[in-house]
Every structure is written in structure tokens, then in C-alpha cells.
C-alpha positions in Angstrom: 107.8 100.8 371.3 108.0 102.8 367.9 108.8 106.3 368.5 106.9 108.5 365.5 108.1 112.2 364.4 105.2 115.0 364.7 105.7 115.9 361.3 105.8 112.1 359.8 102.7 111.2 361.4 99.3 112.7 362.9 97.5 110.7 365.4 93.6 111.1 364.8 91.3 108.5 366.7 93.8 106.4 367.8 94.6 105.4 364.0 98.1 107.0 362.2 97.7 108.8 358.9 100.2 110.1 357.0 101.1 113.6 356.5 101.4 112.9 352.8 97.5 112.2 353.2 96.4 114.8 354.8 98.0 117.3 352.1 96.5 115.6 349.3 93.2 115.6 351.0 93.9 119.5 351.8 94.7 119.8 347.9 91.9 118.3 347.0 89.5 120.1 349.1 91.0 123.6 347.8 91.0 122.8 344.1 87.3 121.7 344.8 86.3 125.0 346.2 87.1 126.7 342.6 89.6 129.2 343.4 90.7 132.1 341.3 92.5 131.2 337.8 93.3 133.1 334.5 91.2 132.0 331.1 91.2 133.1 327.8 87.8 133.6 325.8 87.3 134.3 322.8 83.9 137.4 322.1 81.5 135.2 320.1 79.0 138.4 320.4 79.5 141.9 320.9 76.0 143.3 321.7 75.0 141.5 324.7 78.0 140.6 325.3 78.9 137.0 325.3 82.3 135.3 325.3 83.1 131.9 324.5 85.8 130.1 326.8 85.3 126.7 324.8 82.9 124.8 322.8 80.3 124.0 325.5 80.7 127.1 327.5 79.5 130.5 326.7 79.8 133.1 328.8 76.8 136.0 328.8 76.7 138.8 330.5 75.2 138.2 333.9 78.3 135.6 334.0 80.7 138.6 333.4 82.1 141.5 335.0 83.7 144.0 333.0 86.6 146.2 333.7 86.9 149.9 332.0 90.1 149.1 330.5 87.3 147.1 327.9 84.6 149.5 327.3 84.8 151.9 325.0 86.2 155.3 325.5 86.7 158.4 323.2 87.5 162.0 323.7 86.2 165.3 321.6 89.2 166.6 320.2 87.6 170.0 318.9 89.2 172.7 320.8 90.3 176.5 320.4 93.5 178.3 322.0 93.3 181.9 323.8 96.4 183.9 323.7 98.0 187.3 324.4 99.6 189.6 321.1 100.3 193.5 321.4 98.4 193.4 325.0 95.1 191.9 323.2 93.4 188.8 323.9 92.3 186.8 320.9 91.2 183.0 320.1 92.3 181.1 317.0 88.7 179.6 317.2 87.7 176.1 316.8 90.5 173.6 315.8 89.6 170.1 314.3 85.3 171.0 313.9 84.0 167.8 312.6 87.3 166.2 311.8 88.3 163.2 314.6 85.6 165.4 317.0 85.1 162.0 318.6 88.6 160.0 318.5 87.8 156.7 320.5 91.1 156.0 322.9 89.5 152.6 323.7 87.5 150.7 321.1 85.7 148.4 323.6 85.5 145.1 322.6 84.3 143.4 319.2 83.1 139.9 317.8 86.1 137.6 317.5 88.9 139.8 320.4 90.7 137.2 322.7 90.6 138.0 325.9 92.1 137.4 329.3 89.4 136.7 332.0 90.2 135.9 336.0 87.3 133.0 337.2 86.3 134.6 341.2 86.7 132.2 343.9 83.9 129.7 343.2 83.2 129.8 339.3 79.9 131.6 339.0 81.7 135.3 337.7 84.0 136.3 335.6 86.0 139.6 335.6 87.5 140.5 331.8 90.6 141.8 332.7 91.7 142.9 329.2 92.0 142.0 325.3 95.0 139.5 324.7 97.0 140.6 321.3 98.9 138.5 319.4 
């Protein structure tokens, strides 16, 4: 009589099968379920937003989840200062009127940015992590 180790062998019906087997079978099945993995697209259109992975996929926005780090962002410079001098309070009054007012931080994305996406477990959404530079 052949004696078989656990981990060499699985008895399933009465037939052997190989462990070897089983993990590729396991593989397999996983890969086929989609899970998460990192792309890079390339914005073929800014306004609705559409991003092109390759040739024959196209990515529009109900595809696509978008992160803040991509939108755009900007902040209002124009500002003035209070202060103290002799015991009386004063303002220098406005600082930078309608020069950089509105200086964007984040320029949100534009036609032809690369950009790193992460495909969600089972392919039908995208999340756009951030622009890819050079």
C-alpha cells in the first residue's frame, strides 16, 4: 500500500488530485474574478471626462471615480493685515486685489495628462488616483 503525504495529495471522490492542481485552479478562479490592479490612461477628453486606457477602451465618466487630488482647486489670495502701532489699530488694506485673486493649487485634469487609475474588484469602476509625470 502507497502511503501519500497530506500536503502532496487531496483525496476528493475517491480520485487523487494534485495539489499543484488545485492552486492553479485556485489561481485561475481569482484572476477571473477581476481583482484590483494599477492602469495608466491617458485624458482623451477633458469635459465630460473620458480617459483612454488603450485603443478599444475608453473610459467615460460613469466608468470613473474621481479622487480630489484631480479636480481642480484654487484659493483667493486677496487679503489685508491688522496690526497694533503707538496703541492704534490700523489695516494695510487689501493686498494682491485682482492680481493672482484666484491662484489654482490644483489644475484638475486636462486633454492629453497620463494618469494612474486602480480597476475595483470586478472591472466595471475605476478610481483616478492621480496624474503620472514624466
Amino acid at each position: 500500500m502507497e502511503c501519500w503525504h497530506p500536503y502532496d495529495v487531496l483525496r476528493i471522490e475517491g480520485d487523487l488530485m494534485n495539489i499543484d492542481i488545485i492552486k492553479r485552479i485556485a489561481i485561475n478562479a481569482f484572476n477571473a474574478s477581476n481583482p484590483v490592479n494599477i492602469l495608466i490612461g491617458t485624458v482623451s477628453k477633458a469635459s465630460p471626462i473620458e480617459i483612454e486606457i488603450h485603443q478599444k477602451l475608453k473610459l467615460t465618466k460613469e466608468f470613473l471615480i474621481i479622487t480630489e487630488r484631480v479636480t481642480r482647486y484654487e484659493v483667493d489670495l486677496e487679503h489685508d493685515h491688522a496690526y497694533t502701532d503707538d496703541g492704534s489699530n490700523a489695516t494695510t488694506g487689501k493686498s494682491l486685489t485682482n492680481k493672482l485673486t484666484t491662484t489654482p493649487i490644483r489644475t484638475g485634469l486636462k486633454k492629453g495628462d497620463k494618469v494612474a487609475l486602480m480597476r475595483v474588484q470586478g472591472g466595471h469602476q475605476f478610481l483616478v488616483l492621480d496624474k503620472v509625470v514624466d
